[in-house]
Predicted model as a PDB file, atoms N, CA, C, CB and O in Angstrom, pLDDT in the B-factor column:
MODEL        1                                                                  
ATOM      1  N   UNK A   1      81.762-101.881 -26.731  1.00 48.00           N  
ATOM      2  CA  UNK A   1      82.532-102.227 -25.552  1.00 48.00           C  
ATOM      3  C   UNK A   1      82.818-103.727 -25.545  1.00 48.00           C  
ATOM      4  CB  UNK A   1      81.786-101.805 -24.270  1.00 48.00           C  
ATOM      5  O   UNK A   1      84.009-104.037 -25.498  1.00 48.00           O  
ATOM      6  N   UNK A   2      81.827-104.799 -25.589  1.00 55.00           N  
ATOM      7  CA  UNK A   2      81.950-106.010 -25.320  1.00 55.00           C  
ATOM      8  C   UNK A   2      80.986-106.651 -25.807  1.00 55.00           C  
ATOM      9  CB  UNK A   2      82.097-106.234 -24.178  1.00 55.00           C  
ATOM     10  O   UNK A   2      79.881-106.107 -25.780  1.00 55.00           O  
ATOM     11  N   UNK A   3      81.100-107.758 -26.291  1.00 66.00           N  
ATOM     12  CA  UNK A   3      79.861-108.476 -26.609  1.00 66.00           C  
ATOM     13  C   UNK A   3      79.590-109.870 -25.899  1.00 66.00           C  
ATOM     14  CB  UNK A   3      79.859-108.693 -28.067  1.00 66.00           C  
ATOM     15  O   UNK A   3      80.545-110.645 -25.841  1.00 66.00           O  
ATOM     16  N   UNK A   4      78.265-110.294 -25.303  1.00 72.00           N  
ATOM     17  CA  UNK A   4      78.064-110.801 -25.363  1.00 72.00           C  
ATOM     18  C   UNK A   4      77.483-110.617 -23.559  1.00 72.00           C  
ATOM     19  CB  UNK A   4      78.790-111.420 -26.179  1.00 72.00           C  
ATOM     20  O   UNK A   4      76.806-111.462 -22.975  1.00 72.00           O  
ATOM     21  N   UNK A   5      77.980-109.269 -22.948  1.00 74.00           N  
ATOM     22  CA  UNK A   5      77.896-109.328 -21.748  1.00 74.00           C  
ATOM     23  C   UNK A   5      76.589-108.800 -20.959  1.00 74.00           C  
ATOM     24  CB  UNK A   5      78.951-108.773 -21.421  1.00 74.00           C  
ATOM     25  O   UNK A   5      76.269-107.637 -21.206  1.00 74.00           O  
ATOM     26  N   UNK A   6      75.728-109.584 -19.956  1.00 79.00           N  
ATOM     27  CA  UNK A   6      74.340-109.415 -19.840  1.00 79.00           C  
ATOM     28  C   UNK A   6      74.654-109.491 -17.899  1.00 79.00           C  
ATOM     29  CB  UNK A   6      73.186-110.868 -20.854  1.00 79.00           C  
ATOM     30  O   UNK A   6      75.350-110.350 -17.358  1.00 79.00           O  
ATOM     31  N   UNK A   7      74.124-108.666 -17.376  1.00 79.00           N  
ATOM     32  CA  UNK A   7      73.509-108.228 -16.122  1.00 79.00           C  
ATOM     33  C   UNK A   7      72.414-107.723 -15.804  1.00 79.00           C  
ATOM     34  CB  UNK A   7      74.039-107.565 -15.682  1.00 79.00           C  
ATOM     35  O   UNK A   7      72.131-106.621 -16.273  1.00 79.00           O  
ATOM     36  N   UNK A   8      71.458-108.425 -14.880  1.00 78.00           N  
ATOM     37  CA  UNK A   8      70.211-108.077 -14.181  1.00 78.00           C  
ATOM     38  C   UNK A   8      70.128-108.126 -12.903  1.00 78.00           C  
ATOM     39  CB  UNK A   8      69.268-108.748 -14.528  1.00 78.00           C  
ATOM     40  O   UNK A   8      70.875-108.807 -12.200  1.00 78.00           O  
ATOM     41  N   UNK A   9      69.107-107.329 -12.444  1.00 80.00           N  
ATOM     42  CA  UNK A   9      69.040-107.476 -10.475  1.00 80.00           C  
ATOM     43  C   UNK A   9      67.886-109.092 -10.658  1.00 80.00           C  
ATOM     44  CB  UNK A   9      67.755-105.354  -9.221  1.00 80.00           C  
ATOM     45  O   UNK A   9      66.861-109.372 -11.279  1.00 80.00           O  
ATOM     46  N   UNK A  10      68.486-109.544 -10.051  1.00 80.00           N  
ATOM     47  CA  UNK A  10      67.267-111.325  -9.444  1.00 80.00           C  
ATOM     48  C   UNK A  10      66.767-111.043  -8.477  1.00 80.00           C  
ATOM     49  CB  UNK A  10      67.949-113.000  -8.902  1.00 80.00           C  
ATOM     50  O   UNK A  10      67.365-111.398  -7.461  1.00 80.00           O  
ATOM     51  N   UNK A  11      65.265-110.174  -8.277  1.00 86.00           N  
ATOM     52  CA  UNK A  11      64.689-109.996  -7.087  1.00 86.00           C  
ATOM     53  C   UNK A  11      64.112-110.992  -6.175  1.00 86.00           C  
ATOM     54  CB  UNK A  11      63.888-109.263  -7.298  1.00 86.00           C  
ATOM     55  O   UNK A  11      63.465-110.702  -5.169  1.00 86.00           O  
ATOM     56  N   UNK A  12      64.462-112.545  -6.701  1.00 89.00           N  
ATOM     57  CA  UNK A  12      64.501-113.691  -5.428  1.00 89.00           C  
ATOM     58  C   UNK A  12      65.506-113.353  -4.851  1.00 89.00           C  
ATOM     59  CB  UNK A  12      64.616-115.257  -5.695  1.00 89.00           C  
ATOM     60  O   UNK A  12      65.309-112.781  -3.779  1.00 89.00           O  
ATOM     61  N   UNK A  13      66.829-113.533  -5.249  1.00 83.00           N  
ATOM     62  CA  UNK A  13      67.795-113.490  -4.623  1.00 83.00           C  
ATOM     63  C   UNK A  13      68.325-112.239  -4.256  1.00 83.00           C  
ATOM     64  CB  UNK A  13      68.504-114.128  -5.156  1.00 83.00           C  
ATOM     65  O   UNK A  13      69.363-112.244  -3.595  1.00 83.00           O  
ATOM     66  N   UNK A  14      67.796-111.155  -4.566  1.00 81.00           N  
ATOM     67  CA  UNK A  14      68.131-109.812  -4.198  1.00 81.00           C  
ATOM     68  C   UNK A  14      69.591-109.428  -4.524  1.00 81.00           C  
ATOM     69  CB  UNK A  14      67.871-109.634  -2.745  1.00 81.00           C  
ATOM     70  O   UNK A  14      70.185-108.620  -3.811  1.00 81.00           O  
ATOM     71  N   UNK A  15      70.252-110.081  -5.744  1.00 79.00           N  
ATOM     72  CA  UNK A  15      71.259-109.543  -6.071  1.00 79.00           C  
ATOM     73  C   UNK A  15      71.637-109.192  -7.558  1.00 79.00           C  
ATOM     74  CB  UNK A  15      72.025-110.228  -5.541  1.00 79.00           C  
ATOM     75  O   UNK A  15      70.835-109.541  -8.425  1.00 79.00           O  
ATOM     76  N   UNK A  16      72.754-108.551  -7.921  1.00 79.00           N  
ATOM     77  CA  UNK A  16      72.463-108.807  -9.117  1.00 79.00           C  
ATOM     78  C   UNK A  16      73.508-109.865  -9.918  1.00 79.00           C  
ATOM     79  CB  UNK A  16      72.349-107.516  -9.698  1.00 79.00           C  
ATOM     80  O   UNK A  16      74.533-110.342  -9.429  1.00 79.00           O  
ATOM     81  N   UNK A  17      72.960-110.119 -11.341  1.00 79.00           N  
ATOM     82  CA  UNK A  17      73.510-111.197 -11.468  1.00 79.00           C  
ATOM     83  C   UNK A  17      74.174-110.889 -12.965  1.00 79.00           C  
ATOM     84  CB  UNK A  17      72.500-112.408 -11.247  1.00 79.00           C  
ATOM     85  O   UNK A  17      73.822-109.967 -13.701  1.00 79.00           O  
ATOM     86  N   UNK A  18      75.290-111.938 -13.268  1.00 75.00           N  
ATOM     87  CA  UNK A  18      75.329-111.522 -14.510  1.00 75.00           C  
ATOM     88  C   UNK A  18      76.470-113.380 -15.290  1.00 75.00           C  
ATOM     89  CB  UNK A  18      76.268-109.472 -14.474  1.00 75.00           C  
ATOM     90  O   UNK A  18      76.903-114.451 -14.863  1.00 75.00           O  
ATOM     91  N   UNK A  19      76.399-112.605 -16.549  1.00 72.00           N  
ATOM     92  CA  UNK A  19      76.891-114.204 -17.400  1.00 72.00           C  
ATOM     93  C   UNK A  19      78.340-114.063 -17.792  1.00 72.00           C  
ATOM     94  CB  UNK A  19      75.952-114.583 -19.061  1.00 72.00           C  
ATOM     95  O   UNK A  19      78.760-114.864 -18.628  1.00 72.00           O  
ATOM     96  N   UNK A  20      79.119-113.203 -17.329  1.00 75.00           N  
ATOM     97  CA  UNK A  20      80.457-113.619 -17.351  1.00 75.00           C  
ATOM     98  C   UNK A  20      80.994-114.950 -17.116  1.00 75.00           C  
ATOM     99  CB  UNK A  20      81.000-112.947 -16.583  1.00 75.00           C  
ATOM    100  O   UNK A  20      82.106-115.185 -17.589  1.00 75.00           O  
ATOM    101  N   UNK A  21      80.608-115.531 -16.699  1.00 65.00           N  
ATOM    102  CA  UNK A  21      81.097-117.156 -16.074  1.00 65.00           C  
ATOM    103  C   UNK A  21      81.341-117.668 -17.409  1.00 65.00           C  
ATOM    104  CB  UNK A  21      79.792-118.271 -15.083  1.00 65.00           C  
ATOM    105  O   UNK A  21      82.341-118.319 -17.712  1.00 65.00           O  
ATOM    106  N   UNK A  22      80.343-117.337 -18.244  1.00 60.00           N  
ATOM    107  CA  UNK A  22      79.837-117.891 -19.630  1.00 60.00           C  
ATOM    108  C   UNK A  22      80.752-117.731 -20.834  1.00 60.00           C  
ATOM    109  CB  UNK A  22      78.538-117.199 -20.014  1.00 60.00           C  
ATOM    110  O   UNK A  22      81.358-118.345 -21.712  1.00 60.00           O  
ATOM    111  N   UNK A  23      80.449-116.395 -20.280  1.00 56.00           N  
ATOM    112  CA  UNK A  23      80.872-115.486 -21.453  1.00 56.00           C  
ATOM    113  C   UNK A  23      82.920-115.308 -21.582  1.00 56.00           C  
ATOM    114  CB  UNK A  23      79.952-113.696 -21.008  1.00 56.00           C  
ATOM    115  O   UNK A  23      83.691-115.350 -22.541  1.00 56.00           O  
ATOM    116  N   UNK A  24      83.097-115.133 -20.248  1.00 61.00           N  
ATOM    117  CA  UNK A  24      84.918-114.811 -19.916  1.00 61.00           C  
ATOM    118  C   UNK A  24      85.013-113.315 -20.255  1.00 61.00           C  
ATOM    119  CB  UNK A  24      86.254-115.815 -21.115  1.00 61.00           C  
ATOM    120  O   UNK A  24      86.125-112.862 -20.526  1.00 61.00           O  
ATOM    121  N   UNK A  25      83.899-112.484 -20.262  1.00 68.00           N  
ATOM    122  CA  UNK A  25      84.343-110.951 -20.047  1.00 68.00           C  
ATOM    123  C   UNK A  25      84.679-110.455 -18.702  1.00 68.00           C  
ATOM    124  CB  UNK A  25      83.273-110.043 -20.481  1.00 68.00           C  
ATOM    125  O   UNK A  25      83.956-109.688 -18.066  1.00 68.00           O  
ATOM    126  N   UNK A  26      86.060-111.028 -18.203  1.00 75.00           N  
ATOM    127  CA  UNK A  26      86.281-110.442 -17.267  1.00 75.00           C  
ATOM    128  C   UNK A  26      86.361-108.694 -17.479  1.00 75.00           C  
ATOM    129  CB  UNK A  26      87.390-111.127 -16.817  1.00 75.00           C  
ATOM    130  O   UNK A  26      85.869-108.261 -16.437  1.00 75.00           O  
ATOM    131  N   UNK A  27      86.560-108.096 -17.918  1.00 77.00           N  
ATOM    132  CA  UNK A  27      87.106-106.627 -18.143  1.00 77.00           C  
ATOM    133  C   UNK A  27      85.644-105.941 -18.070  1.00 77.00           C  
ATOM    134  CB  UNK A  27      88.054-106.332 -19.780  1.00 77.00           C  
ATOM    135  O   UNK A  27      85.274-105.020 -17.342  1.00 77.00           O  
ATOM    136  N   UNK A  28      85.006-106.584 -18.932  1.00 76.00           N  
ATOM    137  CA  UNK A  28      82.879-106.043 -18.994  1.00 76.00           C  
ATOM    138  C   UNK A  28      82.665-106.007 -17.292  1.00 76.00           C  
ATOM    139  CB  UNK A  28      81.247-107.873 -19.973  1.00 76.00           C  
ATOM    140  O   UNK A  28      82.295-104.950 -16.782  1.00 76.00           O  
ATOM    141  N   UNK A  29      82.902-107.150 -16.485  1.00 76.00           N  
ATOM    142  CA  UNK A  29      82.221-107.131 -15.315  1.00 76.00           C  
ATOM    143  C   UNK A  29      83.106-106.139 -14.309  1.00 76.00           C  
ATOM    144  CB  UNK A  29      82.021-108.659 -14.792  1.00 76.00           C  
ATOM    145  O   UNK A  29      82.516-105.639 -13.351  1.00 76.00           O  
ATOM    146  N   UNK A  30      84.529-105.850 -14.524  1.00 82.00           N  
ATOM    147  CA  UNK A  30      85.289-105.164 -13.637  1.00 82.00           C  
ATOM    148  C   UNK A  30      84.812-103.708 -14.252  1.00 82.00           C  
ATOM    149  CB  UNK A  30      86.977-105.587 -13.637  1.00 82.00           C  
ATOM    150  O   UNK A  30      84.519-102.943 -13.333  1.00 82.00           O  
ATOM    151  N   UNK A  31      84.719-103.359 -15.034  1.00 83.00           N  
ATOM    152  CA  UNK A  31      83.811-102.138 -15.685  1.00 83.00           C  
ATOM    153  C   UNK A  31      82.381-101.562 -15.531  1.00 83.00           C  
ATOM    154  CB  UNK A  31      83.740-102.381 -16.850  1.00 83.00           C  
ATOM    155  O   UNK A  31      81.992-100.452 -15.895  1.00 83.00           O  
ATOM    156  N   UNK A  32      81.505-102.784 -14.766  1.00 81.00           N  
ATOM    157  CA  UNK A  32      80.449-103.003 -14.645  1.00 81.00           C  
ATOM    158  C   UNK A  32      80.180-102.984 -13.182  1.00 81.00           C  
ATOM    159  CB  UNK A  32      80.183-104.020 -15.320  1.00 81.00           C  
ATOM    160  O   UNK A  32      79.295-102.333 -12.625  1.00 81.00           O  
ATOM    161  N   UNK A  33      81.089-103.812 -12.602  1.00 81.00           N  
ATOM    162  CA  UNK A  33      81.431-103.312 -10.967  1.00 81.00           C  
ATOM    163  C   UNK A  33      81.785-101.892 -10.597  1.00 81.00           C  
ATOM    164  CB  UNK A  33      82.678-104.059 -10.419  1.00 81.00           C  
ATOM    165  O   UNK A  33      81.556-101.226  -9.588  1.00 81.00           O  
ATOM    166  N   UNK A  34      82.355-101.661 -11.623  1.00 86.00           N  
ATOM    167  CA  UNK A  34      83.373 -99.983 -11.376  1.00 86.00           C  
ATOM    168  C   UNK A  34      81.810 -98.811 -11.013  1.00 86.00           C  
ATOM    169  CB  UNK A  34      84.610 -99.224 -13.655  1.00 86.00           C  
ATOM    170  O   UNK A  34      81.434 -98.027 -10.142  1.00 86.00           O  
ATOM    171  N   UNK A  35      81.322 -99.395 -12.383  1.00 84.00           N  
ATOM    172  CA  UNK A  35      80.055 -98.570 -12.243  1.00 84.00           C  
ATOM    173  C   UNK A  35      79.162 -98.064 -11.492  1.00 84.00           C  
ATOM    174  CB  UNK A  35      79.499 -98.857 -12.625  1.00 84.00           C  
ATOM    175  O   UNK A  35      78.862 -96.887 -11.289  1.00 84.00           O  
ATOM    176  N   UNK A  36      78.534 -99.530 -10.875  1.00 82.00           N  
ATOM    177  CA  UNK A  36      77.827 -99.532  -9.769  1.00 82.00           C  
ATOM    178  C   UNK A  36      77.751 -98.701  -8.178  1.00 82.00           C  
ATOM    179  CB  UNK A  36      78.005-100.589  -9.659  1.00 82.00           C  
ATOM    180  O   UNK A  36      77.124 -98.097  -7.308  1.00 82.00           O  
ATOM    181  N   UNK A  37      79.387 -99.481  -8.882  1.00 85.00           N  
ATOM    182  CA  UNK A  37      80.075 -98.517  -7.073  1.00 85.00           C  
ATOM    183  C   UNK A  37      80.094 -97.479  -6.964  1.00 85.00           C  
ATOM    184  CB  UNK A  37      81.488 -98.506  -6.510  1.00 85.00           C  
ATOM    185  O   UNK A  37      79.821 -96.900  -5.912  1.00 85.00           O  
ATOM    186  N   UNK A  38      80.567 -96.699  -8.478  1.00 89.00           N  
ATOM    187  CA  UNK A  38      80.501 -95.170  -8.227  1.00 89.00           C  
ATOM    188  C   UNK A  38      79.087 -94.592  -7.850  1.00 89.00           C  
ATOM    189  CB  UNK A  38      80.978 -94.422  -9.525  1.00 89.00           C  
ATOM    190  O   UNK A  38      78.997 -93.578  -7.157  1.00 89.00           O  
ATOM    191  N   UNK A  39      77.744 -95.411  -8.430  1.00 87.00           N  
ATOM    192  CA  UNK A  39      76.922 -94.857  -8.645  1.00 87.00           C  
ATOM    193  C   UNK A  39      76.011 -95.073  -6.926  1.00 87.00           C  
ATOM    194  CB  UNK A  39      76.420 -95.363 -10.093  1.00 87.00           C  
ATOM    195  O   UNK A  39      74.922 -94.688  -6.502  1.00 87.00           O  
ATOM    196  N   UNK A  40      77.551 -96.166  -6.136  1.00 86.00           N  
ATOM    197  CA  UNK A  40      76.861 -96.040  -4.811  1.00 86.00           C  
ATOM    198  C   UNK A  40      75.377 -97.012  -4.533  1.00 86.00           C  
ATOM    199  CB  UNK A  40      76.501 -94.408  -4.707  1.00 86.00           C  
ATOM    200  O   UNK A  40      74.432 -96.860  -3.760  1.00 86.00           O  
ATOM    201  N   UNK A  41      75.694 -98.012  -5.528  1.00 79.00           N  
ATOM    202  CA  UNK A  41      74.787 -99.346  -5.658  1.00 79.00           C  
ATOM    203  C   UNK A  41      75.708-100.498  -5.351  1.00 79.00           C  
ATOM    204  CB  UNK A  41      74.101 -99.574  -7.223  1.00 79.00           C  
ATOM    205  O   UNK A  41      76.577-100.961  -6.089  1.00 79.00           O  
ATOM    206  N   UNK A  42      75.314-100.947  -3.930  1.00 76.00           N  
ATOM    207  CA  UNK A  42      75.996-102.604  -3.484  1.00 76.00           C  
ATOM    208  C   UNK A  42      76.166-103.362  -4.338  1.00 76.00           C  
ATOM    209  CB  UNK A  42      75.270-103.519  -2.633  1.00 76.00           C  
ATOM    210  O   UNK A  42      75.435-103.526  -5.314  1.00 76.00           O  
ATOM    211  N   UNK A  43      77.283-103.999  -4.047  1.00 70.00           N  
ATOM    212  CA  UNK A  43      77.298-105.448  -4.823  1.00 70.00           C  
ATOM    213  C   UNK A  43      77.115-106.485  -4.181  1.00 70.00           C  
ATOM    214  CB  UNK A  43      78.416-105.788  -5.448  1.00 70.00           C  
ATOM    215  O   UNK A  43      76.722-107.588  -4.561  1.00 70.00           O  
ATOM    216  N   UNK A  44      77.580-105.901  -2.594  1.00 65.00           N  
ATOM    217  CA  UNK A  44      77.825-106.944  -1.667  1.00 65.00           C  
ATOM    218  C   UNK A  44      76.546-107.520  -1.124  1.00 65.00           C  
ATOM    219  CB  UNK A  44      78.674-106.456  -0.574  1.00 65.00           C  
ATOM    220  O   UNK A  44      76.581-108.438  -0.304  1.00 65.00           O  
TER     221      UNK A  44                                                      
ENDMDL                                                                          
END                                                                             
C-alpha cells in the first residue's frame, strides 16, 4: 500500500497519532481515517 506510513493511539493524549506530516502520505492517512470510521472508532 504505502511505505513509510506509521499510526498509534498516545494514551497521554488520548488520541491517535500518526507521521504523515513526515512522511506526505496523504492517501495512507485518508485510507486510514476511512478505516477507523467504518470500524466506528473516533478520530475526533
Amino acid at each position: 500500500m504505502t511505505k513509510g506510513f506509521d499510526a498509534h493511539y498516545n494514551p497521554i493524549s488520548g488520541r491517535v497519532q500518526n507521521n504523515v506530516r513526515y512522511q506526505g502520505e496523504m492517501l495512507a492517512l485518508y485510507a486510514f481515517n476511512k478505516c477507523m470510521v467504518d470500524k466506528g472508532i473516533s478520530l475526533g
